[in-house]
DRENLUM-382829 format. One record per residue (C-alpha): x, y, z; residue in three letters. Coordinates in steps of 0.5 Angstrom, whole numbers, padded with zeros to 4 digits, always signed. Example, Ala and Ser with C-alpha at 12.3 -4.5 7.8 and 13.67 -1.06 7.14 Angstrom:
REM DRENLUM-382829
+0025-0009+0016ALA+0027-0002+0014SER
***
This chain:
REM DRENLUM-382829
+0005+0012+0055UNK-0001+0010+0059UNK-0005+0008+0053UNK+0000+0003+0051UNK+0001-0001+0057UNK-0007-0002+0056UNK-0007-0005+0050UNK-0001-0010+0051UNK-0006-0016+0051UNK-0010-0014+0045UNK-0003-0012+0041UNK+0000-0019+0044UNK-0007-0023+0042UNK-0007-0019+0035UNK+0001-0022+0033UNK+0000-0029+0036UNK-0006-0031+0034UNK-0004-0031+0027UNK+0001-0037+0029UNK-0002-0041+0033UNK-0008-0042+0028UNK-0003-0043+0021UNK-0001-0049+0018UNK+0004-0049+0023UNK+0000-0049+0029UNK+0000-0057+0030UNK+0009-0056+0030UNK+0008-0051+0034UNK+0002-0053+0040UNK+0007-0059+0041UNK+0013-0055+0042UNK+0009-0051+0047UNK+0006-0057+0051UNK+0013-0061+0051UNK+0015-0053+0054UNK+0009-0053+0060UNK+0010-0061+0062UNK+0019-0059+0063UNK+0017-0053+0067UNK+0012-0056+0071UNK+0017-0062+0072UNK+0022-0057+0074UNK+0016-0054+0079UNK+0016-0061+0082UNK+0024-0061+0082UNK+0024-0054+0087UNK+0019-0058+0091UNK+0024-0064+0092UNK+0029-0059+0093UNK+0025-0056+0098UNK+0025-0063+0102UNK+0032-0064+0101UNK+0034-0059+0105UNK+0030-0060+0112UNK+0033-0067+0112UNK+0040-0065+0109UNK+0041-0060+0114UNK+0037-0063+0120UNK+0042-0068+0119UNK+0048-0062+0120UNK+0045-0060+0126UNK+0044-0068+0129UNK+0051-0069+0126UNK+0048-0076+0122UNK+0055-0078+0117UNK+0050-0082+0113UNK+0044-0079+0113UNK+0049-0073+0111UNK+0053-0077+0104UNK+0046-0080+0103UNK+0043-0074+0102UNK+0050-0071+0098UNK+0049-0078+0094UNK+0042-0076+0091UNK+0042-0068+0089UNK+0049-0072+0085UNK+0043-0074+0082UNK+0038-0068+0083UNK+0043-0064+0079UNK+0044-0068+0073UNK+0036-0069+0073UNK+0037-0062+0073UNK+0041-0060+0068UNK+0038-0065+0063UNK+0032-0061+0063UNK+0034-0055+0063UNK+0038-0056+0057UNK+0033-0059+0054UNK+0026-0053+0056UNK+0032-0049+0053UNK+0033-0053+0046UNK+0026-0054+0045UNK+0024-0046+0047UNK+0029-0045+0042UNK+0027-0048+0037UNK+0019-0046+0037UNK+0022-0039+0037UNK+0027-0039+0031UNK+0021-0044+0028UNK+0015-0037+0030UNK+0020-0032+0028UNK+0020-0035+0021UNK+0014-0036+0019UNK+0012-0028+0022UNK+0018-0026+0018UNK+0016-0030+0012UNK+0008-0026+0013UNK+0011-0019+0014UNK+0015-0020+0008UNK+0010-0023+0004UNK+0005-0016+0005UNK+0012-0012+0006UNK+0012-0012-0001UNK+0005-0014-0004UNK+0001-0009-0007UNK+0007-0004-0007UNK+0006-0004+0000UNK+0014-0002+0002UNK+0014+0003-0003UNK+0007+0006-0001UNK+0010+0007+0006UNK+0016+0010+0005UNK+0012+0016+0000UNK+0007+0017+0007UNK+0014+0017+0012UNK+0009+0014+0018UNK+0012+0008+0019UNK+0018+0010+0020UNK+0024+0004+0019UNK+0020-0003+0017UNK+0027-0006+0015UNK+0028-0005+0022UNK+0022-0008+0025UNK+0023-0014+0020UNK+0030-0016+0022UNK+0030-0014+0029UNK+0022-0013+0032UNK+0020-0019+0030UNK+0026-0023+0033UNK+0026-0020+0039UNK+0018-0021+0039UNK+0018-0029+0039UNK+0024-0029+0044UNK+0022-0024+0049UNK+0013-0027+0049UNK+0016-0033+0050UNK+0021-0032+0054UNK+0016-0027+0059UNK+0010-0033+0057UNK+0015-0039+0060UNK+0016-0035+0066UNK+0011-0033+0068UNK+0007-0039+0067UNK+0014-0043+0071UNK+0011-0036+0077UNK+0005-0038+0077UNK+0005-0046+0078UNK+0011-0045+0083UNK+0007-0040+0088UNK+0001-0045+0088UNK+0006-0050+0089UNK+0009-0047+0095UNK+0004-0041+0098UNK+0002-0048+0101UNK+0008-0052+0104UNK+0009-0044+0107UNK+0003-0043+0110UNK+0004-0051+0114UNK+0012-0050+0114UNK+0010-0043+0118UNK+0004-0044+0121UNK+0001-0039+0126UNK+0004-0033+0130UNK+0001-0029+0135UNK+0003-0022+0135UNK+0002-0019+0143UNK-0002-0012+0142UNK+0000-0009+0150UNK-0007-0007+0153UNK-0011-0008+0146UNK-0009-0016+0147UNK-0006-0020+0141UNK-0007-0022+0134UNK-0006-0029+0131UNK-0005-0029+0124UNK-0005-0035+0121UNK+0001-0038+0115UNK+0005-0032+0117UNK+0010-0033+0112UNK+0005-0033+0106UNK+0002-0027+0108UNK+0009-0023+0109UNK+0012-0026+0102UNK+0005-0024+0098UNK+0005-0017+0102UNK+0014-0016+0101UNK+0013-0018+0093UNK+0006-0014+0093UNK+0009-0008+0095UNK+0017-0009+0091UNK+0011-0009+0085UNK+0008-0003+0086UNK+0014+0000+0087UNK+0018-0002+0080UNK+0011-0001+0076UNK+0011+0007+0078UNK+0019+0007+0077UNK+0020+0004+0070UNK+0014+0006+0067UNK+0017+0011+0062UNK+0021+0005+0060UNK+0016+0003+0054UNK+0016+0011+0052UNK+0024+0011+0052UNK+0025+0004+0049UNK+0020+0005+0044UNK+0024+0011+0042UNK+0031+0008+0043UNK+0029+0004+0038UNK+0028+0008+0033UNK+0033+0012+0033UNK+0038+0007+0033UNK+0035+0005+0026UNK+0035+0012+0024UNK+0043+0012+0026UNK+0044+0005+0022UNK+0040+0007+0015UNK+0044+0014+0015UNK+0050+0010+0015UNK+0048+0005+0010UNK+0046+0011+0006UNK+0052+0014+0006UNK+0056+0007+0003UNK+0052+0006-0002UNK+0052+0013-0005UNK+0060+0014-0003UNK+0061+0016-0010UNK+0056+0021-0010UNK+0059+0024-0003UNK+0067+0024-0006UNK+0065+0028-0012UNK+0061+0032-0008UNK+0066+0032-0002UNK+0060+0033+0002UNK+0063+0029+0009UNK+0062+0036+0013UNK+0055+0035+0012UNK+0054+0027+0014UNK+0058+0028+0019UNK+0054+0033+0021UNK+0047+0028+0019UNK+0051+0022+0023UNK+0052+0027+0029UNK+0046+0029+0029UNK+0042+0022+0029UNK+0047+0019+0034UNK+0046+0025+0038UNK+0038+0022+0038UNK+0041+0016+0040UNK+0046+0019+0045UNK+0041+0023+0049UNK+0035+0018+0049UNK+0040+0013+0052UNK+0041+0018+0057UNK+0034+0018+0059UNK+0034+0011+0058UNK+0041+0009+0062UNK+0038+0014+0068UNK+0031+0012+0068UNK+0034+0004+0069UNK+0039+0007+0074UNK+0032+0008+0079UNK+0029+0001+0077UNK+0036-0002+0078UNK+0037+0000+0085UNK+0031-0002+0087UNK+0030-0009+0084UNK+0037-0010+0086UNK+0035-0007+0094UNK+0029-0011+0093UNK+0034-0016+0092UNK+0038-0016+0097UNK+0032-0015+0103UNK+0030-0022+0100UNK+0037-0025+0102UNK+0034-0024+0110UNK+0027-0022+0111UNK+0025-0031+0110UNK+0030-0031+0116UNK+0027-0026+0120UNK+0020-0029+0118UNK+0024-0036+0121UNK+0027-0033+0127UNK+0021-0033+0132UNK+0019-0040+0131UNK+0027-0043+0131UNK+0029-0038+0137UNK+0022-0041+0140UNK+0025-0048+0139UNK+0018-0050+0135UNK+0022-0052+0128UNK+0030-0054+0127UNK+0035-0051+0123UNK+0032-0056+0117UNK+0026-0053+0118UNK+0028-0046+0118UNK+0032-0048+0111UNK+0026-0050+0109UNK+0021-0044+0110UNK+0027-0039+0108UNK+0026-0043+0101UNK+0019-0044+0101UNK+0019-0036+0102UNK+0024-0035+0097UNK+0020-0039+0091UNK+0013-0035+0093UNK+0016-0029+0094UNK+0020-0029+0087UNK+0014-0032+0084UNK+0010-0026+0086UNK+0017-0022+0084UNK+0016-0023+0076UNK+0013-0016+0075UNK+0019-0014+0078UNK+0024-0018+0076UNK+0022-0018+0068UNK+0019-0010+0068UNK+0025-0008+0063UNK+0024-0014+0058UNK+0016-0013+0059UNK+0017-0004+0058UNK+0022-0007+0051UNK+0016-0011+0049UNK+0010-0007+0049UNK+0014-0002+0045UNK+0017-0008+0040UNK+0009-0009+0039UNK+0006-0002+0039UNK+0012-0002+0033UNK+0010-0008+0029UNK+0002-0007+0031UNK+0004+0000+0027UNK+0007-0004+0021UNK+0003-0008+0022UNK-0004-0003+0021UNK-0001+0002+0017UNK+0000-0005+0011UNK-0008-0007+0012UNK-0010+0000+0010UNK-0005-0001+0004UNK-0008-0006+0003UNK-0015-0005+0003UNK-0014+0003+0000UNK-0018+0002-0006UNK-0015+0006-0012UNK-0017+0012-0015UNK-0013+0011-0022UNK-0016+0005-0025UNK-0013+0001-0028UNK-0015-0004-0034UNK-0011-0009-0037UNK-0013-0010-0044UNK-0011-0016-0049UNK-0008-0011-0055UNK-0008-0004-0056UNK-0002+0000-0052UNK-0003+0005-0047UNK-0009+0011-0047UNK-0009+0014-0041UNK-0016+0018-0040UNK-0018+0024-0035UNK-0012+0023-0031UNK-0011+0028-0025UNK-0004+0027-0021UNK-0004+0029-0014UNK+0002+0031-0009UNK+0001+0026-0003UNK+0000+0032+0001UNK-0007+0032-0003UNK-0004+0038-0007UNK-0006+0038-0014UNK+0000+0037-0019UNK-0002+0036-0026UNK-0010+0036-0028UNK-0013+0032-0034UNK-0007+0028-0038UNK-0010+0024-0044UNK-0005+0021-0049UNK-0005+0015-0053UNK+0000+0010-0055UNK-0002+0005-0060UNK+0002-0002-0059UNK+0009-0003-0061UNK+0009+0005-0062UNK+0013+0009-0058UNK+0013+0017-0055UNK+0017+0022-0052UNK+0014+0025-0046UNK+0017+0032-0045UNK+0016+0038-0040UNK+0019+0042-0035UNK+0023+0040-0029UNK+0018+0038-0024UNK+0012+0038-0028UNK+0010+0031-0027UNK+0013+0027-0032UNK+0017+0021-0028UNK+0010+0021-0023UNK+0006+0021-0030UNK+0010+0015-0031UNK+0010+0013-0023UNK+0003+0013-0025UNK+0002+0008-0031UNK+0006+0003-0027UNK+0001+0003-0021UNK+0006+0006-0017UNK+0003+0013-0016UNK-0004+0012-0011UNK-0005+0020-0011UNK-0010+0022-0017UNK-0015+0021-0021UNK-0017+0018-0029UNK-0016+0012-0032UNK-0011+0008-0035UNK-0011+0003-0041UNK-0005-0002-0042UNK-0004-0009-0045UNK+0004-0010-0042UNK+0004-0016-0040UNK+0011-0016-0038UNK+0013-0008-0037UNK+0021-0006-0036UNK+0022-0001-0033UNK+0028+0003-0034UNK+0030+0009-0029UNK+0035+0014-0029UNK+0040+0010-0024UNK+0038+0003-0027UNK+0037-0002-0020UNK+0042-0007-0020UNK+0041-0013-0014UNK+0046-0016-0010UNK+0050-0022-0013UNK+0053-0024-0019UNK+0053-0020-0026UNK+0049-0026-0028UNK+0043-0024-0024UNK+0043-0017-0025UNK+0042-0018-0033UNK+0036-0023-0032UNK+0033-0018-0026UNK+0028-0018-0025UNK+0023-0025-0029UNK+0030-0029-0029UNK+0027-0032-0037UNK+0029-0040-0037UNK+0033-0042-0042UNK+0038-0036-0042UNK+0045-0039-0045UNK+0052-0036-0043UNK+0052-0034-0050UNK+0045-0030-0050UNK+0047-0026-0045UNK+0055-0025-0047UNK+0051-0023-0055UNK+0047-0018-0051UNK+0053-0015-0047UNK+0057-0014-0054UNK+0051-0011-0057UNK+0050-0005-0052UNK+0057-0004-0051UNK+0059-0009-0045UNK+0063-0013-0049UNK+0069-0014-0044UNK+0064-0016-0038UNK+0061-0022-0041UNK+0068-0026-0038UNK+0064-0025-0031UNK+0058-0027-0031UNK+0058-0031-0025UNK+0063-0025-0021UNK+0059-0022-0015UNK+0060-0017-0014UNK+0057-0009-0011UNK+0056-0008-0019UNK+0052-0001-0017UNK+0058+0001-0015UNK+0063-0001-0019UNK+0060+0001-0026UNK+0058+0008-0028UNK+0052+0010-0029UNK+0053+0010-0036UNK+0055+0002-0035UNK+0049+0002-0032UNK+0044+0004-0036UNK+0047+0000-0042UNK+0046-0005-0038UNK+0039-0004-0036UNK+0038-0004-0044UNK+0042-0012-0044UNK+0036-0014-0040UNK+0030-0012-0046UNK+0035-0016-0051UNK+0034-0022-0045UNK+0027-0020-0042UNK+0024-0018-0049UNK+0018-0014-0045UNK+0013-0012-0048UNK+0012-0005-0045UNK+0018-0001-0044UNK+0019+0007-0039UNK+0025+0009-0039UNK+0025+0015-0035UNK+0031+0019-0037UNK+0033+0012-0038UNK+0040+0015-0043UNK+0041+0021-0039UNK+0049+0018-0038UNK+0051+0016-0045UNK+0053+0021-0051UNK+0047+0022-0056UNK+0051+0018-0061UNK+0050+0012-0056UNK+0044+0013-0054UNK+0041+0013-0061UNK+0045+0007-0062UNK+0040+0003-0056UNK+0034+0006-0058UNK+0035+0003-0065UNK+0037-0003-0061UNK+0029-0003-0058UNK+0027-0001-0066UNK+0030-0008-0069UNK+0026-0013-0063UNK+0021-0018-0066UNK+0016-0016-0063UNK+0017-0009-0062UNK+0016-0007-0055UNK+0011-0001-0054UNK+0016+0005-0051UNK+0015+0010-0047UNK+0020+0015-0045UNK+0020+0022-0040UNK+0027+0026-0043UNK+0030+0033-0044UNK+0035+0032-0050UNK+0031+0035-0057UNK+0035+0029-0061UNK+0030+0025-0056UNK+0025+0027-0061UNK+0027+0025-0067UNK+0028+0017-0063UNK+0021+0017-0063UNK+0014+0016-0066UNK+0011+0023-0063UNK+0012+0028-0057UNK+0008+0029-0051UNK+0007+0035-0048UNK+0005+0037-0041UNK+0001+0042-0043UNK-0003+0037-0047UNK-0001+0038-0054UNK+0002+0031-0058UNK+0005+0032-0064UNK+0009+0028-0070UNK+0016+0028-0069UNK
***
């Protein structure tokens, strides 16, 4: 995962630059100011705190009562300094975090569902999980980026602020070299804090380096283990007629087998990095006092001072450490980035991907369709030179074998389908389409019969009417139940449903794609005379199999090019 690792500032500057030059950035710059001053004010209480503890234990060691309360009475005051600007650089950075993640997530959706975006991603299948990457990747992104970029700007201003207080604290110490002389390295305790955390450093960086790899993966799999799941709750139906719960179990076996064994590595790979962190850890408990040792049992400096300079190389040590104490949450983010720089590439190629089915929408005149050539997305061909004309509130019946490209011929019409070539004509100004299993949204029934355009002024009394016309009558007393509807009706209560929503919607093009395939030919007949009866006539296009289709439409569609009357 080298080549990761050496975009992390470029990944990083492509995602926050964004924010930072929105309509937000005045908001966002005055969080980010109030953040830096409170760090640099809690720098200033580290370097307080380091004199208290000379004169505080300096009067331990003189057995000076007063001295001693007096410096008890002012870390009383210290700590409750302390904790208020703790609490507050906490509130603040929380706030700009959740305020980021807002408008990122805003962004991601807006150009998620742009342009088709989310359903061009899910024919290429390289982009895999962008639910997951919205909900999670992007909440994890603002929480770690600012909590690493606080850090590590809190690790910079406290090195700078102590390497000096070190260096005077410790001053110089001559190490004899027998028959070569002596060395004097001058600031001792400096030079073996930057040497102790440079080493530490190195050391963690070639043992947790395959993190980003394993964490990148990690992600993935527990996003694949979660969508099988959601999968298998929304087609439980389907999967109890089938008695098909051998086969999930094996699929859901199968993907958290993905998830366990990667885990593993994981869980393994963080092993090595916690024994060294936390050995690493430890060592720096003692090593301040052994730097200290020389110049107490010399009787240069008072047990203050050696307090002192343990804390002063502590703050210098730790500062320098922040690669080691934080490598984790950085190997996390590199792989949370490469995943929302990848979203984030593979929608900017949706969007400027300039389509090869052009489409025109004229005023009037229906549907042609000229010189149409469908591809499969690996670039195969699928169905050449498609021509066929339906003239404004006409309807036609497009019919063919199974896998002959009758639903991508609608796929096609709509905008949906990028693979091909030709030239669509249509005046739909408000298509309706209508699926095999009609989708129906999440909440009450009311929402799902005004789904999609939600037409204004619909009364209780329109949508009871248009329930009773297509034979739901005894649902028009729970319009405002929610309700898993998908769940609850058939497919055939569904697709009745679906045809309330063009007494509602009025559209003025419709694609049914095998859009009846649930009801008896009697009921289906009866709603295609419903469409018939509308004022004004929709222009209707429909793909089936059932030859009584034939006689509910103005003429027929063959997909080996022949239209003839019905």
């Amino acid at each position: 995962m080298p080549r990761i690792e050496r975009r992390f500032f470029r990944d990083a500057w492509e995602l926050t630059r964004p924010y930072w030059s929105s309509e937000e950035k005045w908001s966002a710059s005055t969080f980010a100011i109030g953040i830096v001053v409170l760090n640099l004010f809690q720098v200033y209480l580290n370097v307080w705190l380091n004199q208290w503890y000379g004169t505080f234990y300096n009067a331990l060691q003189d057995y000076d009562g007063p001295l001693f309360f007096h410096e008890l009475w002012l870390f009383c005051g210290f700590a409750v300094v302390w904790l208020s600007t703790a609490l507050l650089t906490f509130y603040i950075t929380q706030m700009l975090q959740i305020r980021w993640r807002r408008w990122l997530t805003d962004k991601y959706v807006t150009r998620w569902l742009a342009n088709n975006t989310y359903y061009r991603m899910q024919l290429s299948g390289e982009t895999d999980n962008p639910d997951q990457r919205i909900a999670d990747d992007l909440r994890l992104f603002t929480d770690q980026i600012l909590n690493l970029t606080v850090g590590l700007l809190s690790s910079v201003v406290t090195f700078f602020s102590f390497i000096f207080i070190l260096w005077t604290l410790s001053g110089p110490i001559t190490i004899p070299l027998g028959a070569l002389g002596s060395i004097t390295i001058p600031g001792y305790a400096a030079v073996g804090a930057i040497l102790y955390a440079g080493i530490g450093t190195w050391m963690t960086m070639k043992i947790g380096r395959p993190l980003i790899g394993l964490t990148f993966n990690q992600q993935r799999y527990e996003a694949d283990f979660r969508y099988s799941l959601v999968r298998l709750r929304e087609n439980s139906e389907s999967i109890a007629f089938y008695k098909g719960e051998p086969h999930e179990r094996d699929v859901l076996n199968q993907r958290f087998g993905n998830v366990f064994g990667n885990f593993i590595a994981l869980l393994k790979r963080r092993m090595r990095l916690i024994v060294m962190t936390s050995g690493y850890t430890q060592i720096a408990i003692i090593v301040p006092y052994l730097v200290a040792a020389p110049k107490y049992f010399g009787k240069a400096i008072q047990f203050g001072g050696v307090q002192q300079i343990a804390n002063s190389f502590d703050q210098v040590q730790t500062s320098l450490s922040f690669i080691v104490n934080s490598y984790e949450d950085i190997a996390q983010l590199q792989a949370v980035m490469a995943r929302l720089t990848q979203f984030a590439h593979r929608a900017g190629e949706i969007e400027h991907l300039k389509p090869s089915i052009e489409i025109d929408h004229a005023a009037a005149g229906g549907l042609a369709v000229a010189g149409l050539d469908l591809d499969l997305p690996s670039g195969a061909p699928l169905r050449p030179g498609l021509h066929l004309e339906v003239p404004a509130s006409g309807s036609l019946l497009v019919m063919g074998p199974t896998g002959a490209g009758k639903s991508t011929l609608l796929r096609a019409i709509s905008g949906l389908w990028p693979f091909g070539r030709g030239h669509i004509t249509t005046s739909a100004k408000r298509p309706l389409f209508l699926p095999q299993k009609p989708y129906i949204p999440l909440g009450s029934l009311r929402q799902a019969v005004l789904y999609p355009y939600e037409p204004a002024g619909t009364t209780d009394a329109m949508l009871a009417e248009a329930l009773k016309t297509v034979g739901l009558a005894a649902l028009a007393s729970e319009l405002d139940r929610e309700d898993n509807w998908s769940q609850r009706l058939s497919v055939g209560e569904q697709q009745r449903l679906a045809f309330a929503r063009i007494l509602i919607q009025k559209p003025d093009m419709i694609f049914l794609d095998e859009g009846t395939s649930a009801l008896d030919e009697a009921s289906e007949a009866g709603l295609y005379r419903i469409i018939d009866r509308l004022s004004p006539k929709p222009t209707v296009i429909s793909v089936g199999h059932r030859s009584t289709l034939k006689q509910l439409h103005d003429a027929v569609y063959e997909l080996d090019g022949n239209t003839v009357a019905a």
